[in-house]
ChimeraX commands (.cxc) that place a marker at each C-alpha (Angstrom):
marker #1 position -43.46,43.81,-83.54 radius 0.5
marker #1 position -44.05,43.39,-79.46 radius 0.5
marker #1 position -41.25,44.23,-76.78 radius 0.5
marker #1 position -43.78,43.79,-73.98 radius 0.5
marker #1 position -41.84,40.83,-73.05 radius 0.5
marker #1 position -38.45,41.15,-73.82 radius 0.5
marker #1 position -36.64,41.14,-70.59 radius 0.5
marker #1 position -38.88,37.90,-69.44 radius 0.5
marker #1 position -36.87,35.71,-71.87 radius 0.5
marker #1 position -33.25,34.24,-71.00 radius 0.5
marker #1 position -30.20,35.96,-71.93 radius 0.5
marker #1 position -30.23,35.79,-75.37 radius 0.5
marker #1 position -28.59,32.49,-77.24 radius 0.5
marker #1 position -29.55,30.87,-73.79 radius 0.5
marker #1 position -32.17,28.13,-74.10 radius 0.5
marker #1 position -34.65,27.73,-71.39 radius 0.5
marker #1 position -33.80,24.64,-69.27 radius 0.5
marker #1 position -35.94,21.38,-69.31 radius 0.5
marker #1 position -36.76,20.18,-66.05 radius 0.5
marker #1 position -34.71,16.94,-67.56 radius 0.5
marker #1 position -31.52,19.38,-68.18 radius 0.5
marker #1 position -30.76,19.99,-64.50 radius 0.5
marker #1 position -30.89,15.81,-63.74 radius 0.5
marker #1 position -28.75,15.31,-66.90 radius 0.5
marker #1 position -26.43,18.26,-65.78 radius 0.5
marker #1 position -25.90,17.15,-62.61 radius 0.5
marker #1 position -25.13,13.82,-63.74 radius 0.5
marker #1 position -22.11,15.24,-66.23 radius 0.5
marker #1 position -21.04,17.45,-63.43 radius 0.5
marker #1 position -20.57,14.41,-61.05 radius 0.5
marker #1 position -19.01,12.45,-64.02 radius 0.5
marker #1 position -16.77,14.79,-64.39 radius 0.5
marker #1 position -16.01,15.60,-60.86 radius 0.5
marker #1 position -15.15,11.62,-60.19 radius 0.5
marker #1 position -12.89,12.23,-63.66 radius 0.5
marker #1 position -10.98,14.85,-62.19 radius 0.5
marker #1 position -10.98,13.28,-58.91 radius 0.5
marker #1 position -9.22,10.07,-61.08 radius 0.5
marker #1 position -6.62,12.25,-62.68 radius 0.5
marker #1 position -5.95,13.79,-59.85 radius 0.5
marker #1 position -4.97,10.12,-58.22 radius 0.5
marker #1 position -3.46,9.51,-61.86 radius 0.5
marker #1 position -0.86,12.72,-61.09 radius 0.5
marker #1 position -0.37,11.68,-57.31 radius 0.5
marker #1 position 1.26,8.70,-58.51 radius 0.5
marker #1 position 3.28,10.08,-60.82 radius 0.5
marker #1 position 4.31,12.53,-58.63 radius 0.5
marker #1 position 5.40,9.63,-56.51 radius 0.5
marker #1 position 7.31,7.86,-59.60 radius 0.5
marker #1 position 9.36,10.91,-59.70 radius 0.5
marker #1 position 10.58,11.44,-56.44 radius 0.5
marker #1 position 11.63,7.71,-56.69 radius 0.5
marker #1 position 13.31,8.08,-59.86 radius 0.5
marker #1 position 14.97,11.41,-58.67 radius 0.5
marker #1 position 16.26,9.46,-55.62 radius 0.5
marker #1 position 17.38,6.63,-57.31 radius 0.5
marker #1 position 19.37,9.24,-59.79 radius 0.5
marker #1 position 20.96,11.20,-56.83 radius 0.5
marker #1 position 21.84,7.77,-55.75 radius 0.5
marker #1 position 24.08,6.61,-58.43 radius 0.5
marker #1 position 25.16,9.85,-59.22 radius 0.5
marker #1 position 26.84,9.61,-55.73 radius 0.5
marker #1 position 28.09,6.14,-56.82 radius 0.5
marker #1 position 29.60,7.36,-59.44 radius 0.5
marker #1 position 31.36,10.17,-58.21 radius 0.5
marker #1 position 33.12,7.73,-55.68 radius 0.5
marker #1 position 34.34,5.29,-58.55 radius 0.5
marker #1 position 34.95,8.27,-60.61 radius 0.5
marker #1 position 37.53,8.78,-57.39 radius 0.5
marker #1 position 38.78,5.35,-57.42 radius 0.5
marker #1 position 39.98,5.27,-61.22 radius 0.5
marker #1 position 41.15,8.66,-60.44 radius 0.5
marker #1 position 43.61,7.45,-57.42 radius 0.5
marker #1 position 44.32,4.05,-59.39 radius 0.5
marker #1 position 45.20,5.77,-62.69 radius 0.5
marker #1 position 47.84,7.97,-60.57 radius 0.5
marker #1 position 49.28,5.26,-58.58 radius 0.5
marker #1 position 49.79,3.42,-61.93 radius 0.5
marker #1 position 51.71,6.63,-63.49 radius 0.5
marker #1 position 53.83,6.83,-60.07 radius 0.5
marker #1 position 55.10,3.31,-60.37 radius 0.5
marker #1 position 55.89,3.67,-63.77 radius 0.5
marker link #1:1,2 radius 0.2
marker link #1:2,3 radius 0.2
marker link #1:3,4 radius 0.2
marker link #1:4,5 radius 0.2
marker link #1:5,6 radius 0.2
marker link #1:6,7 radius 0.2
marker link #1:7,8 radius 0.2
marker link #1:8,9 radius 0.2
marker link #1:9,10 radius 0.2
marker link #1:10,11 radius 0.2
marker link #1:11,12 radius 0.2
marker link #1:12,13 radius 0.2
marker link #1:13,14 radius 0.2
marker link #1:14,15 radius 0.2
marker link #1:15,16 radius 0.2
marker link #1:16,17 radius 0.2
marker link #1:17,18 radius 0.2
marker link #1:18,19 radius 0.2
marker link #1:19,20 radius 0.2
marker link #1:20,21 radius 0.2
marker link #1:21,22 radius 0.2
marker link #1:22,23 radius 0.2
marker link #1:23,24 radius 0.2
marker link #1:24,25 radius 0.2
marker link #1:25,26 radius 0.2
marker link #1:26,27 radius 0.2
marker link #1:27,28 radius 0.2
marker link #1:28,29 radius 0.2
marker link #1:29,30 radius 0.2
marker link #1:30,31 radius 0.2
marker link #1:31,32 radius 0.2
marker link #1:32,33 radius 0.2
marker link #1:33,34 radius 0.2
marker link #1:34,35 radius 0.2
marker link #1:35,36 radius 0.2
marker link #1:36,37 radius 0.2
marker link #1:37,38 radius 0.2
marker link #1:38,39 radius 0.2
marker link #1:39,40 radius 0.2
marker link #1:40,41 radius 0.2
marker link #1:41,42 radius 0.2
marker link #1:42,43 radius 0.2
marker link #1:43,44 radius 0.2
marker link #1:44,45 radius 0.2
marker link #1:45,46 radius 0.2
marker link #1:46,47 radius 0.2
marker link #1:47,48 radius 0.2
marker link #1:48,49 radius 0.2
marker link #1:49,50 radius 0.2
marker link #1:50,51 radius 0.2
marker link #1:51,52 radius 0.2
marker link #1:52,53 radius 0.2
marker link #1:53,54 radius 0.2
marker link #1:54,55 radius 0.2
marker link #1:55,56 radius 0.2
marker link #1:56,57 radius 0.2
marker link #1:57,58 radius 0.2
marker link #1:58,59 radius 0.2
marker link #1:59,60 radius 0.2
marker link #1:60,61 radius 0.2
marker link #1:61,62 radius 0.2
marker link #1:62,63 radius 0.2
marker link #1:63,64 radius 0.2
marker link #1:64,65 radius 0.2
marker link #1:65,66 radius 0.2
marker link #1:66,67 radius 0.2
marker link #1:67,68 radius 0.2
marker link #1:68,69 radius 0.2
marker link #1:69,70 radius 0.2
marker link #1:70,71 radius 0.2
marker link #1:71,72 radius 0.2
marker link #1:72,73 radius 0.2
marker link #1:73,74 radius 0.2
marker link #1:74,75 radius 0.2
marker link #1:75,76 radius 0.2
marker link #1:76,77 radius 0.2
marker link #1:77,78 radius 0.2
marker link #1:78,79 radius 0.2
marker link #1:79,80 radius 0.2
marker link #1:80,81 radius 0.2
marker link #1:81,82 radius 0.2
view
């Protein structure tokens, strides 16, 4: 058994890239960096949908608080007259 070149190798459980590994590497990382990029855009316009549906809640929660007001005056007008 030889240890003259043990600490030449890789770390260990680390295969030896392929000149071919470092093309097909840098091909997933720039697939994967345009599919981030994507959800990113994906969660931008959601983000968006939100704010819009938020508004359009604050909105008719307003709305409704003034005709919550309205039945509330008409209701005791109708007990005064009666």
């Amino acid at each position: 058994m030889s240890f003259n070149d043990f600490g030449a190798a890789t770390a260990w459980g680390e295969p030896e890239q392929q000149p071919g590994d470092i093309v097909k590497d840098a091909i997933r990382k720039e697939r994967i960096l345009k599919e981030i990029a994507a959800a990113q855009g994906d969660l931008q316009a959601l983000v968006a949908r939100v704010h819009s549906v938020q508004s359009d809640v604050d909105r008719l929660t307003s709305e409704n608080s003034t005709l919550q007001m309205y039945i509330d005056n008409l209701t005791m007008q109708m007990a005064k007259r009666k």
